[in-house]
C-alpha positions as CSV (number, residue, x, y, z in Angstrom):
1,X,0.0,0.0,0.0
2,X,2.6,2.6,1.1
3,X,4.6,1.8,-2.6
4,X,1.2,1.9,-4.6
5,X,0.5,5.7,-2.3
6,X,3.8,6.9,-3.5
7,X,3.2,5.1,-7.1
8,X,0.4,7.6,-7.2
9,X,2.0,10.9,-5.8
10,X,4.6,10.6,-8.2
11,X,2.6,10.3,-11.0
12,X,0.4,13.1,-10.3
13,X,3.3,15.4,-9.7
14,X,5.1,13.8,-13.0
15,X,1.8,14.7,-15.2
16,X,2.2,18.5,-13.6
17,X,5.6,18.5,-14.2
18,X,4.7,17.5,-17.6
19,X,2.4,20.0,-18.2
20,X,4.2,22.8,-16.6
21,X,7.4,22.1,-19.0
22,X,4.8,22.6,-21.8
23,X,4.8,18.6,-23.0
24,X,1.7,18.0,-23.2
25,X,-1.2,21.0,-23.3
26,X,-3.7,19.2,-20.1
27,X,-4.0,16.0,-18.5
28,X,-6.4,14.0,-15.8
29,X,-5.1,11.7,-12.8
30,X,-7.0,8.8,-12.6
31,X,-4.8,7.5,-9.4
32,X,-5.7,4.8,-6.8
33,X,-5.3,5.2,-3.6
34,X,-6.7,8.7,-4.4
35,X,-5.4,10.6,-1.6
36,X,-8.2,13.4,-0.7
37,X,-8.8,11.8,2.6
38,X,-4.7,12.4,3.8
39,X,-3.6,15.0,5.7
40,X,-0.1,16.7,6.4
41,X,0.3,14.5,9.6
42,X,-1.7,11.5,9.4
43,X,-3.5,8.9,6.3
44,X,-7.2,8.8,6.6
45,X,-9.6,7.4,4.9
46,X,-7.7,4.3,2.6
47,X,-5.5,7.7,2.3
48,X,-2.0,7.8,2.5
49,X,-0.4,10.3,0.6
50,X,-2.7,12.9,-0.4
51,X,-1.3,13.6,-4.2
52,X,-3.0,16.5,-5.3
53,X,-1.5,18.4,-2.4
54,X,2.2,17.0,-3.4
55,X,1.4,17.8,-7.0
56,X,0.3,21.2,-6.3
57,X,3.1,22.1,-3.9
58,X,5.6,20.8,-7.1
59,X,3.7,23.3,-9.0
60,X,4.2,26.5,-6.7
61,X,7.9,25.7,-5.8
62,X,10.2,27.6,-7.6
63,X,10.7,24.9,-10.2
64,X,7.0,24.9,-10.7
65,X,7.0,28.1,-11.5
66,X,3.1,28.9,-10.6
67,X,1.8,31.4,-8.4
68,X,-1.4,30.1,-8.0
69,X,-3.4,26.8,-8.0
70,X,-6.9,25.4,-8.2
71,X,-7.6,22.4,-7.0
72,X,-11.2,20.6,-8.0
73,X,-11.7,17.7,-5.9
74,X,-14.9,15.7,-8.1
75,X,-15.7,12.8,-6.2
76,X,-18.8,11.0,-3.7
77,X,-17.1,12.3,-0.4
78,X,-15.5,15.2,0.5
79,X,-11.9,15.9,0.2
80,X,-11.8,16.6,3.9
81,X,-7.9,16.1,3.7
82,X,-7.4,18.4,0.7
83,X,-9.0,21.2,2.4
84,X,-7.2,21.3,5.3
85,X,-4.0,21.3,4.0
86,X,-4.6,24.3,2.2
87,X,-7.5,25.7,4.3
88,X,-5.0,28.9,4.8
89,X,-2.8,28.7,1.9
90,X,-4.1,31.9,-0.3
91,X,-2.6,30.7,-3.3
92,X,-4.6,27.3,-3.6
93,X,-8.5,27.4,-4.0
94,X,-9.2,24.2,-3.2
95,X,-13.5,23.3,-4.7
96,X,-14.9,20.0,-3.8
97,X,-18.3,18.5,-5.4
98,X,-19.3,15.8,-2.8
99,X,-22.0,14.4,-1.2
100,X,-23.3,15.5,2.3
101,X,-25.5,13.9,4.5
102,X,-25.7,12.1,7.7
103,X,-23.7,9.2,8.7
104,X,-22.1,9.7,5.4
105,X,-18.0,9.8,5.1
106,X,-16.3,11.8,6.0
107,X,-18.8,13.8,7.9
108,X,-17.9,17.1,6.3
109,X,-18.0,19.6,3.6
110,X,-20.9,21.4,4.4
111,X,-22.2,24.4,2.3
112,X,-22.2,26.5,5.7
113,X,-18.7,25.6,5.8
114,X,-18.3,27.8,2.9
């Protein structure tokens, strides 16, 4: 699990890399484990590494070049990991399209979280 996590970290961050250098004009992740769940200090929900967050860090280093990133987190439950890593990083907008309801995972992402 932990090589399969950092299997899928790396190629997000190769497929931005890949981008940024102007390779290749877009691309889409399609990674499993997916990551959304993971945190800065802990794995969560079949989360280990949370990859978007590595990939988008790669992109505003200073090989990366970017100044700014959105991230758009499409998937049943809420990228509850996602958005705390960047919660107060005001040069990632971080936009998840979840479901919300009760006793459903993670518990979070309300629209009065907004």
């Amino acid at each position: 699990t932990a090589c399969a996590a950092r299997r899928a970290a790396g190629g997000v961050v190769a497929l931005t890399e890949a981008v940024l250098r102007g390779e290749i004009s877009s691309g889409f992740a399609l990674v499993r484990p997916p990551g959304h769940h993971a945190c800065e200090d802990r794995m969560a929900g079949f989360c280990f590494l949370n990859s978007v967050a590595v990939a988008a860090r790669a992109a505003l280093s200073p090989r990366g070049g970017l100044r700014r990133v959105l991230v758009v987190d499409w998937d049943v439950h809420h990228g509850d990991g996602t958005q705390a890593i960047f919660e107060e990083d005001p040069a990632v907008l971080f936009f998840s399209l979840h479901r919300f309801g009760r006793g459903f995972f993670p518990g979070t992402g309300a629209a009065s979280c907004v």
